[in-house]
Residue, then its C-alpha position, 0 to 999 in steps of 0.5 A: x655796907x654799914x648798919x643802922x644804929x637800930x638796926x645794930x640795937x635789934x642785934x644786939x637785943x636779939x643776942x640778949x635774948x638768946x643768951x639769957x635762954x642759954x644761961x636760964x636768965x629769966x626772959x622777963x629780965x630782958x625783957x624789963x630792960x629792952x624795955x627800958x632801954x627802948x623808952x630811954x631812946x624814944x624820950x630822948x629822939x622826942x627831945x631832939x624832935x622838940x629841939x627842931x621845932x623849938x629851933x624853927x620858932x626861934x629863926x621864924x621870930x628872927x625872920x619877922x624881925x627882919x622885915x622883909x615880908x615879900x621874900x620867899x622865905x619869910x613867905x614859906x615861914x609864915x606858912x609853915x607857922x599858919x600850919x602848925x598853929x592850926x590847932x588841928x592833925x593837919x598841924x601836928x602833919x605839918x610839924x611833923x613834916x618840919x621836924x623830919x625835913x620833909x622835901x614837900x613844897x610849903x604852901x604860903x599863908x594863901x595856899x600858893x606852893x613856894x619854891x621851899x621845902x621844909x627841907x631847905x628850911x631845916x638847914x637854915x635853922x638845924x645845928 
């Protein structure tokens, strides 16, 4: 069974840590670079996540751009859009949901569920 990258990077974090306690390197060393380290990648999944996001607003432009206003996409759209506009937690959830693909269904402007999931949108936008 192949392993997680994160799962690997706790490994290998933790035979950093046992060697610098068989050589004498200090722990806090380590420590200044795990730590480094972990920002580093947290910045950067932030940016991949403010790539998805940027992403779905660029195809909800191109969707209204295309007129058709009764489709259960642009529906789902407009939805998802009337959610993170919001303003509120409930939006930063439902951006979170976008971002993560989430398989709930997404409500309409109204409230109704759609037959969509962020899921599906995700793929009509995602690289």
């Amino acid at each position: 069974m192949a392993r997680s990258p994160l799962l690997r990077r706790f490994q290998a974090l933790f035979e950093d840590f046992d060697e610098a306690e068989r050589s004498g390197r200090p722990l806090e060393a380590v420590r200044e670079q795990v730590t480094a380290e972990v920002k580093a990648s947290a910045k950067l999944d932030f940016k991949k996540q403010l790539l998805t996001l940027s992403q779905f607003l660029r195809a909800a432009a191109a969707m209204r751009r295309s007129g058709d206003e009764a489709s259960s996409e642009n529906r789902a759209f407009e939805g998802i859009l009337f959610q993170v506009y919001g303003g509120s937690h409930e939006a930063v959830e439902s951006m979170t949901k976008l971002i993560e693909g989430a398989s709930d269904k997404v409500p309409s402007v109204e409230g109704e569920p759609l037959d969509v999931t962020c899921k599906s949108k995700k793929l009509i936008f995602s690289p």
